[in-house]
N, C-alpha and C positions, 0 to 999 in steps of 0.2 A: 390549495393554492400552489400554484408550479415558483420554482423558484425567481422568475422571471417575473412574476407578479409580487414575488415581496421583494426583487431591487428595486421594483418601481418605487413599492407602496415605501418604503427604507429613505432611498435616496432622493424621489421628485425631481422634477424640472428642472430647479437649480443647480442640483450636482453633476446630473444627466449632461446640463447643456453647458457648462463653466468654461471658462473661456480656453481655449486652449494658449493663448500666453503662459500662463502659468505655470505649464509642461512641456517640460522638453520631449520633440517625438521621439527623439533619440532611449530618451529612458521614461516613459511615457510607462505607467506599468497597465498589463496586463494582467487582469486575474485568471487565475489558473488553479486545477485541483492538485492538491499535493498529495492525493493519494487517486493516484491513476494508475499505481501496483495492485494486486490483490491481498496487502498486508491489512485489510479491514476487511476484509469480509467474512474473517475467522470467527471476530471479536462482539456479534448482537448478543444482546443483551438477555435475549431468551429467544434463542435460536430456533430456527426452523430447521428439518430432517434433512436439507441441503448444504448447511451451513455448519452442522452438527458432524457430519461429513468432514472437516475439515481439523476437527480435536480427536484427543485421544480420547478412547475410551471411559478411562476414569473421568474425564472430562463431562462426558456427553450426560453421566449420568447427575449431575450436582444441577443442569440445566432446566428448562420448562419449557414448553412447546405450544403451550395453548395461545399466546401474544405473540405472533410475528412481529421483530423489527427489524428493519434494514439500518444496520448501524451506519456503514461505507456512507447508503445515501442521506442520512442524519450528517455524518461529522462535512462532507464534498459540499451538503447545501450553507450549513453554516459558517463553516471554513471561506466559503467565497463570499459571504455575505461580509466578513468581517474581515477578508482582503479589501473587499470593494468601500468601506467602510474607513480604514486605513489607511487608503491611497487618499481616499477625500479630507482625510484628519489633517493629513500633512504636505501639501503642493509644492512644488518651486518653484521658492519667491528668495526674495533677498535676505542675509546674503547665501546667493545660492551655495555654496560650498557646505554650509552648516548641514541645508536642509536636506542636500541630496546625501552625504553624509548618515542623515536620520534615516531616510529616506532607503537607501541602500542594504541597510541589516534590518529594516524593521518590514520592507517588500520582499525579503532573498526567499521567503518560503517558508516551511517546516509546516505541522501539523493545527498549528492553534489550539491545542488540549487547552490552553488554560483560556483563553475567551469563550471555546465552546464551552467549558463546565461554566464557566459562569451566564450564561446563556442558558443553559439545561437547569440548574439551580433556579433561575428566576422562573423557566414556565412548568418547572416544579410547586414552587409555592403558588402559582396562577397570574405570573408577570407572564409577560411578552420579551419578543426579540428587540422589538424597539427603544424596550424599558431599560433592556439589559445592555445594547450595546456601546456607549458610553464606558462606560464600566469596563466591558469585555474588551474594547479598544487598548483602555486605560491598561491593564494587568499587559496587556503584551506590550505597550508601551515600553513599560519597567523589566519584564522580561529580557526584551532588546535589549536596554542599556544594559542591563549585568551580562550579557552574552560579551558585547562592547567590551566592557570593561575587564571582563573574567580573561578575555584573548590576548590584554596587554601585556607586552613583552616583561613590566612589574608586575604580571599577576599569573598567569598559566601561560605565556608565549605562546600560544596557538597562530599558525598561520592558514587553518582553514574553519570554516564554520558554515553549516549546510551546504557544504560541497562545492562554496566558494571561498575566494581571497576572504580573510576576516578584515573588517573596517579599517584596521590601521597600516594594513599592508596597502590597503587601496586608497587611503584619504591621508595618513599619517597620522602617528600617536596623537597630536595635539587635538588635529579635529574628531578623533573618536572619544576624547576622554570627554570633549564639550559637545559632541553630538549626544553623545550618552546622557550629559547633564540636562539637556535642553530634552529630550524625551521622557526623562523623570519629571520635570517639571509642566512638559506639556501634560502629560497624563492625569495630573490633580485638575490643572485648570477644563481640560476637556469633562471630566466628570461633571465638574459645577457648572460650564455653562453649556453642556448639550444634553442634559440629561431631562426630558420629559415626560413630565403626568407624572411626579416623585415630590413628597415633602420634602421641604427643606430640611427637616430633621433627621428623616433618611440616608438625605445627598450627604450631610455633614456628619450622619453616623459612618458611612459609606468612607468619607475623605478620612476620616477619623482611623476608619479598621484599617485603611490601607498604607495607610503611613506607619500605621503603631508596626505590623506585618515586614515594611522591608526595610526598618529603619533602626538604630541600635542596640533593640529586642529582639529582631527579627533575622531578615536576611542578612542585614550587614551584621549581625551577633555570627550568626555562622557561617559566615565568609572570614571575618577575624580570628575565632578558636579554630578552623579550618587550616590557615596559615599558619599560625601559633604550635598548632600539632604537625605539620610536618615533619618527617621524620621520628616522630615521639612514638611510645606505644604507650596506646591510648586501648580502651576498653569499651564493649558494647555501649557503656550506659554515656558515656564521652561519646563517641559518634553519635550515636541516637540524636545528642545535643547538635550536633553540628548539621544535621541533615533536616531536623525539625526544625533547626532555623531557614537554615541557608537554604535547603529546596522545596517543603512543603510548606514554608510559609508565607509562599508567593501563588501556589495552590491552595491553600488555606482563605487567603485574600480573594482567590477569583469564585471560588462558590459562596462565602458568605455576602463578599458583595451582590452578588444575583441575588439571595436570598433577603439581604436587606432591601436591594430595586425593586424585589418580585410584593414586597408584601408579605413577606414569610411573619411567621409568630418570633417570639423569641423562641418559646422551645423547639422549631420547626430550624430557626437558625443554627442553633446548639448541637439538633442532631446531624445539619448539613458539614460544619464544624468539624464535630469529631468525624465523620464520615471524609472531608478532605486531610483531615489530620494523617488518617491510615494512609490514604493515596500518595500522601505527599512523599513519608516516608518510603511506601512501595515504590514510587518513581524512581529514587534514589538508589534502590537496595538493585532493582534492575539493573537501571544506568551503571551500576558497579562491576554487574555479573557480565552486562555487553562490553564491555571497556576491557576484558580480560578473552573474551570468548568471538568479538566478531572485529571486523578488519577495518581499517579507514573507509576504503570505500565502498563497506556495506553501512558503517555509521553515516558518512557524511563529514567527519571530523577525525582528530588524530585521536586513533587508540592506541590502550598502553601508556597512557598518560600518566595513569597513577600510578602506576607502578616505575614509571622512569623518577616521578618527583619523591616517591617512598611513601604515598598517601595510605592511611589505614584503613580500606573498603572492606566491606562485608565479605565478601570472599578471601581476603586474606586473614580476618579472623574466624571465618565459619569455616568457610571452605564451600567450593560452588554448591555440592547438592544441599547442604544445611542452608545455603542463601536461596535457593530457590524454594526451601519448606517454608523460610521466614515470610516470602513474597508471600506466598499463598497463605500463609495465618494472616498478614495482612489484608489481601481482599478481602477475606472471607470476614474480618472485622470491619471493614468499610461497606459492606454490603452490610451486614446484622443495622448499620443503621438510618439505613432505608427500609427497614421492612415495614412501619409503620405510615407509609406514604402510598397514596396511590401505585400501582404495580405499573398501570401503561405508560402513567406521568413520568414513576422511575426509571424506564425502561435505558433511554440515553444515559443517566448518570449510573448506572449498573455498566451498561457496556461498556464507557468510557473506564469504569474500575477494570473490567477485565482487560481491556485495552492496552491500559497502563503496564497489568502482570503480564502480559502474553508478548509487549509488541516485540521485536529484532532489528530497529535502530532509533 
């Protein structure tokens, strides 16, 4: 099915044809592939002799050759599925300054890692796109807002975020801090009321993981010991804490929720689980090494952040080559726990892990 046949088969008539009222032409969004570089076509998942091409050596050999997948056109068709998806979530409507607000940092772009893994998760256990996207809207909902909130001049002062003005520079602190609110809050209710062909027990196990995930155990746990240790020297097993909350535990949320929509087992969930648990961390331990190693605008965002605020990352306790081993002991623990899953069903969530370790913004 081309991808033009599952906007249809996604969106229908209704969404297709809604009224234009709603949208201003002016900011009318346009989906678009956020990866139209050739930064994904390194990263399939078991790569073909073209693609293999593009790693090192050591690399080439830990691969498989016998499953072609094109990872690029994997992440490009679901990336715009769940722009398109996003844009429908949230219109402008009144009052508009909220919405375009919401609207603004949650349309600005970026890769969607974490709707796609939770989309990959669900037709891993033998769910659908359809099943999953609710859910995979929902996690970048929440995403957004802590992006929002992370750029306030109280929180990291950031004045750019994907390669744009950050929300408060454009809308003002007030309405970022309650655009952000209103994106959290829209995220649960979208769950429960667009989520089809799912138990109720699912839906509310689903509401259940993802609140417990970014909320005083979770994200906001290490977002607060994160501040707290500024400045402080803190130890491996102290960070570990702060990044297993505060950034894989939003990753954590986006594949178990697939996993819960897909129909998974419990122990099918367990092992999808621990498998984002590594990633989550991996995400981070990256994020630390690029932050030190590549420039504002090959990130998208200010680098040398952390190191201006006196943050304790991975590289200033390892040291870069010891953080890039750690990366790699982490994939290589987030893949051990898929090997019990289908190989071609894994395929996307294996790539997305090397993704993670590999990418350069």
């Amino acid at each position: 099915m081309s991808l033009v046949n599952h906007t249809t088969l996604f969106y229908g008539t209704p969404i297709i044809t809604r009224s234009p009222i709603l949208l201003s032409p002016i900011r009318k969004f346009q989906p678009v592939s956020p990866f139209s570089s050739s930064s994904f076509s390194s990263f399939s998942a078991i790569l073909t002799k073209e693609h293999q091409s593009n790693l090192p050596e050591d690399k080439i050999k830990e691969t498989h050759v016998e499953l072609p997948f094109d990872f690029k056109s994997y992440m490009v068709e679901k990336a715009n599925l769940v722009n398109l998806a996003l844009d429908a979530a949230i219109p402008v409507k009144e009052p508009v300054k909220i919405h375009e607000s919401m609207r603004y940092s949650l349309l600005a772009g970026g890769k969607r890692v974490r709707p796609v893994l939770c989309i990959a998760a669900c037709e891993l256990v033998g769910g659908d796109v359809l099943t999953a996207m609710p859910s995979a809207c929902a996690v970048e909902m929440i995403h957004t807002m802590s992006l929002m909130h992370d750029d306030l001049p109280c929180m990291d002062n950031d004045d750019f975020r994907r390669g744009k003005p950050t929300n408060h520079m454009v809308f003002g602190e007030q309405i970022a801090v309650l655009g952000g609110d209103a994106l959290l809050a829209f995220a649960f209710e979208h769950i429960a009321t667009d989520t089809k062909g799912v138990s109720s027990a699912r839906i509310l196990r689903a509401i259940s993981e993802l609140a417990k995930c970014i909320g005083s155990e979770g994200l906001v746990a290490g977002q607060v010991v994160d501040i707290c240790s500024e400045g402080a020297d803190v130890g491996l097993d102290h960070l570990e804490y702060i990044h297993h909350h505060k950034t894989a535990a939003l990753l954590e949320a986006s594949v178990v929720l697939g996993a819960i929509m897909g129909g998974g087992s419990d122990a099918e969930i367990e092992k999808l689980r621990k498998f984002a648990r590594s990633i989550g961390l991996l995400f981070q331990v990256v994020d630390d090494i690029l932050d030190v190693t590549k420039s504002s605008d090959e990130l998208g965002k200010t680098a040398g952040k952390d190191l201006v605020s006196d943050k304790t990352t991975y590289p200033k306790l390892l040291g870069i080559e010891k953080s890039r081993e750690f990366a790699e002991k982490l994939n290589k623990e987030a893949q051990e726990q898929l090997s019990e899953f289908d190989r071609r069903k894994a395929a996307p969530m294996i790539a997305l892990a090397n993704y993670i370790a590999y990418r350069q913004n």
